[in-house]
N, C-alpha and C positions, 0 to 999 in steps of 0.2 A: 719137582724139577726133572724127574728120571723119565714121565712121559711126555713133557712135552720135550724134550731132548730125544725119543723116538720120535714124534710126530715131525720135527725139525728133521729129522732124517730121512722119514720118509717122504719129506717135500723136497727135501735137497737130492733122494737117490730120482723122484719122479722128472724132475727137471734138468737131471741129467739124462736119463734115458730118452725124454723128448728130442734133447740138443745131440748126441751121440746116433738116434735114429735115422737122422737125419730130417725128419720132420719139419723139425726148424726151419728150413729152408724157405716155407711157404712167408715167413716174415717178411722174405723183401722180395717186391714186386720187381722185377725186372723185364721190361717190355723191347728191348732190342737182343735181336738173334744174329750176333756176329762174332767173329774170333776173340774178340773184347768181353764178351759177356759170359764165352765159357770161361777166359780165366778167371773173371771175378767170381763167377761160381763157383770154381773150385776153390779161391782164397777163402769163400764164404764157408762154402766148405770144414775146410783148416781151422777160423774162425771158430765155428759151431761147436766142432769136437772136441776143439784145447779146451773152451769153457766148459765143456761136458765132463771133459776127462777131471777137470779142479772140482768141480761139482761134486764127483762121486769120489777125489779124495777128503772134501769135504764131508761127504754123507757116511763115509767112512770114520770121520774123528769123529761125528756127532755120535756114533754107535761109539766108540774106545772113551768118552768121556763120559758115557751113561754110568760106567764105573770109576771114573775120577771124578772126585768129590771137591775139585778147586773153584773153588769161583772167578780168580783173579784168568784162571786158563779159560775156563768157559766164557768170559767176558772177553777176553783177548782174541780166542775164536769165533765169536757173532760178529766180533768189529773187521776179520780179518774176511769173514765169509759176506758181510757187509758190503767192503769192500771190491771182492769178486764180482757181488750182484751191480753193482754200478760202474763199473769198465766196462762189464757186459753191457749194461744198456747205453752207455757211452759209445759201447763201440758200435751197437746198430743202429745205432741213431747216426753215427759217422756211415756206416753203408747204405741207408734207406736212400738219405739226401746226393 
C-alpha cells in the first residue's frame, strides 16, 4: 500500500505542477481576440491554479498518509481526491463548450 500511495503522489504532485504552470491553458481553444476573451483567460487562469493548488494539497496528504496506517482515512481521501478530479473536469467541460 505504502508505494502505490507514493506513486498516487507523484501523479497527483505531476498534475499539479501541469495546472499551476500554466500549461494547462492549452486545453481550451479559444479562437476570438477581444476584451471578452482576455477575461475568460484570466478566470481560466484562477480556474487552473485553485485546482492545482488542491492538487498538491492533495499530493501532500498522500506523502503524510504513507505513515498513517488507516484505512477508513485513506479511503475517505481517494473518495475526497475523487472528488476534485471530477469538478475539475466538470468544470472544463463547462469552459470548452
Amino acid at each position: 500500500m505504502t508505494i502505490l500511495m507514493i506513486l498516487f503522489a507523484l501523479i497527483l504532485f505531476a498534475t499539479a505542477g501541469f495546472l499551476l504552470s500554466g500549461k494547462a491553458s492549452i486545453l481550451i481553444i479559444n479562437e476570438k481576440e477581444n476584451q471578452h476573451a482576455a477575461n475568460q483567460h484570466a478566470a481560466n487562469q484562477v480556474f487552473f491554479k485553485s485546482y492545482g493548488a488542491l492538487l498538491l494539497l492533495c499530493g501532500i496528504f498522500a506523502l503524510v498518509l504513507i505513515f498513517i496506517h488507516s484505512t477508513w482515512l485513506l479511503l475517505l481521501f481517494l473518495v475526497a481526491t475523487c472528488a476534485i478530479m471530477l469538478l475539475l473536469i466538470l468544470g472544463l467541460n463547462r469552459r470548452i463548450d
